[in-house]
C-alpha positions as CSV (number, residue, x, y, z in Angstrom):
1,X,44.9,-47.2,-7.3
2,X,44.4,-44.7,-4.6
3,X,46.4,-44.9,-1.2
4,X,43.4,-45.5,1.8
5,X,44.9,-45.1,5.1
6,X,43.2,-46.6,8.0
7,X,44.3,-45.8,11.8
8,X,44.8,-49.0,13.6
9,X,46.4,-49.7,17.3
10,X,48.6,-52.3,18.3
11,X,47.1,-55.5,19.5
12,X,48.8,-56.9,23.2
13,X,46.2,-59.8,23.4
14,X,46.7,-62.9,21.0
15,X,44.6,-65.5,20.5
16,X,40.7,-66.5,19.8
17,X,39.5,-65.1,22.8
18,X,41.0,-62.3,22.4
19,X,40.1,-61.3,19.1
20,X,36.6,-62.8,19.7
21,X,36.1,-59.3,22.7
22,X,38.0,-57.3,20.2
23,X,35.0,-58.1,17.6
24,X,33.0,-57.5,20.5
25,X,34.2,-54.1,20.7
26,X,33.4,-53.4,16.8
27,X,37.5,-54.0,16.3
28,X,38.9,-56.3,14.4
29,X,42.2,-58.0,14.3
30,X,44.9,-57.5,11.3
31,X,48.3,-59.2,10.8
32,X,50.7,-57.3,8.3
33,X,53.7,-59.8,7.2
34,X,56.4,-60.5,4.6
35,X,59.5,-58.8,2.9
36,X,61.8,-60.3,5.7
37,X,60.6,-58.1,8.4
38,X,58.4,-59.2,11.7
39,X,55.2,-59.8,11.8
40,X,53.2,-56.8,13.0
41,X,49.5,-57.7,14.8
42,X,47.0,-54.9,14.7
43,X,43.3,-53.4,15.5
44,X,41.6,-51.6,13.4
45,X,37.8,-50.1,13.3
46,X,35.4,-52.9,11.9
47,X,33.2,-50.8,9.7
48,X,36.1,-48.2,8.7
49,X,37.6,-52.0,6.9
50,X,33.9,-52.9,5.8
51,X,34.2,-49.6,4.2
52,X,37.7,-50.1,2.7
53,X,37.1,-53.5,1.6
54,X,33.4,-53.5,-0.1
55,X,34.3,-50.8,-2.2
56,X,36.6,-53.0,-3.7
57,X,39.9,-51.4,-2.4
58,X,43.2,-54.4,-1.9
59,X,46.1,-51.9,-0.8
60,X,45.9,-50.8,2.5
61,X,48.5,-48.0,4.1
62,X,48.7,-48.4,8.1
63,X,50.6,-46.3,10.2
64,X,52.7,-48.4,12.7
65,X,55.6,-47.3,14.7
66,X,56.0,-43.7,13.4
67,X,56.1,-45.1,9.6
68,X,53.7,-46.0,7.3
69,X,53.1,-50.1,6.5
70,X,51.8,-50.7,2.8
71,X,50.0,-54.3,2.4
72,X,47.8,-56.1,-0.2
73,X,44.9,-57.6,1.4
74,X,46.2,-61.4,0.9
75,X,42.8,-63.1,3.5
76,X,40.2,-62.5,4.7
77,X,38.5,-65.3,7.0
78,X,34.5,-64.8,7.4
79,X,32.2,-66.3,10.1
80,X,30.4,-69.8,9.2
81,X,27.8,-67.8,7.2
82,X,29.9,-65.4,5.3
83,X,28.2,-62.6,6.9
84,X,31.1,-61.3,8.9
85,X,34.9,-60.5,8.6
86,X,36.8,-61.9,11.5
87,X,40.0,-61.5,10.8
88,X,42.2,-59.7,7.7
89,X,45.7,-60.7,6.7
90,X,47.9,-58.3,4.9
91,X,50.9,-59.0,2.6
92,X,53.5,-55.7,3.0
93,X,54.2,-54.1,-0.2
94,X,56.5,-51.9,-1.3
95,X,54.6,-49.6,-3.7
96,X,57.4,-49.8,-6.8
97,X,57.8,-52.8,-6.7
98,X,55.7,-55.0,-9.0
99,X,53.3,-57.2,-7.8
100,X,50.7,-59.3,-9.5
101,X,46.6,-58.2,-8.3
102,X,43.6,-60.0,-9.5
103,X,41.7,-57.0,-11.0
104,X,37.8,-57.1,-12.0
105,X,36.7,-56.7,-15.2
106,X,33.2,-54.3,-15.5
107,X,30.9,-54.3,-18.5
108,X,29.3,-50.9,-19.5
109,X,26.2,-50.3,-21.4
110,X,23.9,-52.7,-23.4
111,X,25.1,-54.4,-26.5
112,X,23.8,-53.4,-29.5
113,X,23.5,-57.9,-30.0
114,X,21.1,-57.6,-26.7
115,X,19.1,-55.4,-28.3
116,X,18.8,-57.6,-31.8
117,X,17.7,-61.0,-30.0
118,X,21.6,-62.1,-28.6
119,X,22.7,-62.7,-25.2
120,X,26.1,-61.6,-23.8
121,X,28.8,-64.3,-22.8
122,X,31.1,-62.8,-19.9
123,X,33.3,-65.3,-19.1
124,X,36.2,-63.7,-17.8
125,X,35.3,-61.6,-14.7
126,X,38.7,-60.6,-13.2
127,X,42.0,-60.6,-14.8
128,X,45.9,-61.1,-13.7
129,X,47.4,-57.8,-13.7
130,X,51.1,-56.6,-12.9
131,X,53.0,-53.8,-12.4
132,X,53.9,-51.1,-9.7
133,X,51.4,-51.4,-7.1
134,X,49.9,-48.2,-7.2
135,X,49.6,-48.1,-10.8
136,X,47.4,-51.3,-10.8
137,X,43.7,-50.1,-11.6
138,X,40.9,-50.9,-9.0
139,X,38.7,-52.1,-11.8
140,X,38.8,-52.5,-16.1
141,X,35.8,-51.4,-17.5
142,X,34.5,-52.4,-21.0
143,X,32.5,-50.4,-23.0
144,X,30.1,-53.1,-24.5
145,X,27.6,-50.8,-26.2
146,X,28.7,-51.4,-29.7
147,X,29.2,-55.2,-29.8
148,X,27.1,-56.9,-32.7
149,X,26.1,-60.1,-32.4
150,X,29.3,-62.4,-33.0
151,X,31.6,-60.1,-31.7
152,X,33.7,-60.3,-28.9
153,X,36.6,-58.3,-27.1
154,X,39.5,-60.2,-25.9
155,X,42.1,-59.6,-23.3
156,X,44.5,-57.8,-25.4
157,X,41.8,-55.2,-26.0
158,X,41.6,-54.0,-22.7
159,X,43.0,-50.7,-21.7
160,X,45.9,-51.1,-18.8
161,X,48.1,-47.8,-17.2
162,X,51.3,-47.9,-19.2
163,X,53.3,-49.7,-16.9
164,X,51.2,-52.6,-16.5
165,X,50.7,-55.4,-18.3
């Protein structure tokens, strides 16, 4: 998984209100917790997380304080429609230790079974993955063209970095 770094500011104002003129502003307000350490409240550029987040990207490096703060993206609360991100939690990570990441799964190609009549059952659309977390993949892909009718490619077939499992 690639490091993205996104600049943020320090956030004085709490509360609704004030993340509601922060959104105003195209800003949008970030809380980085965990590993025994304070909570740290943020700003960042709307559309630079937009960005980060659509393209399917969960670590996110921030620098805060003269150091650099490492967190999975643990929720992310929409508006009533689902349209818009108003506000991102972050769980700090440290990137050896292991962690456990939902990861999509991605089919690739046409099965040969499409072609002959079948239809292709994907059940499983993301998958529990651990290890170190910058050796957790963004995505699996599955290369589905050869699959007959009848076959099938399980979990243990996919293809993880060495160190995860």
């Amino acid at each position: 998984m690639e490091e993205f770094v996104l600049e943020a500011e320090q956030r004085k104002d709490l509360g609704s209100r004030a993340a509601a003129l922060l959104r105003g502003e195209g800003k949008l307000p970030l809380n980085i917790y965990g590993h025994k350490e304070d909570n740290i409240n943020l700003q960042v550029n709307y559309r630079e997380f937009e960005k980060f987040f659509r393209a399917g990207h969960r670590i996110l490096a921030v620098p805060e304080g003269g150091k650099k703060e490492h967190g999975v993206v643990r929720e992310v609360q929409y508006n009533t429609y689902g349209s818009e991100i108003l506000h991102v939690d972050l769980a700090r990570v440290d990137l050896k230790e292991s962690i456990v990441m939902n990861v999509p799964v991605e089919t690739i190609g046409v099965a040969k079974g499409q072609s002959s009549g079948g239809t292709l059952d994907f059940n499983l659309k993301d998958v529990h993955v651990e290890g170190p977390a910058m050796s957790i993949p963004e995505k699996i892909e599955i290369q589905i063209a050869a699959l007959e009718v009848g076959e099938d490619v399980r979990v243990r077939d996919l293809t993880l970095p060495a160190d995860c499992k």
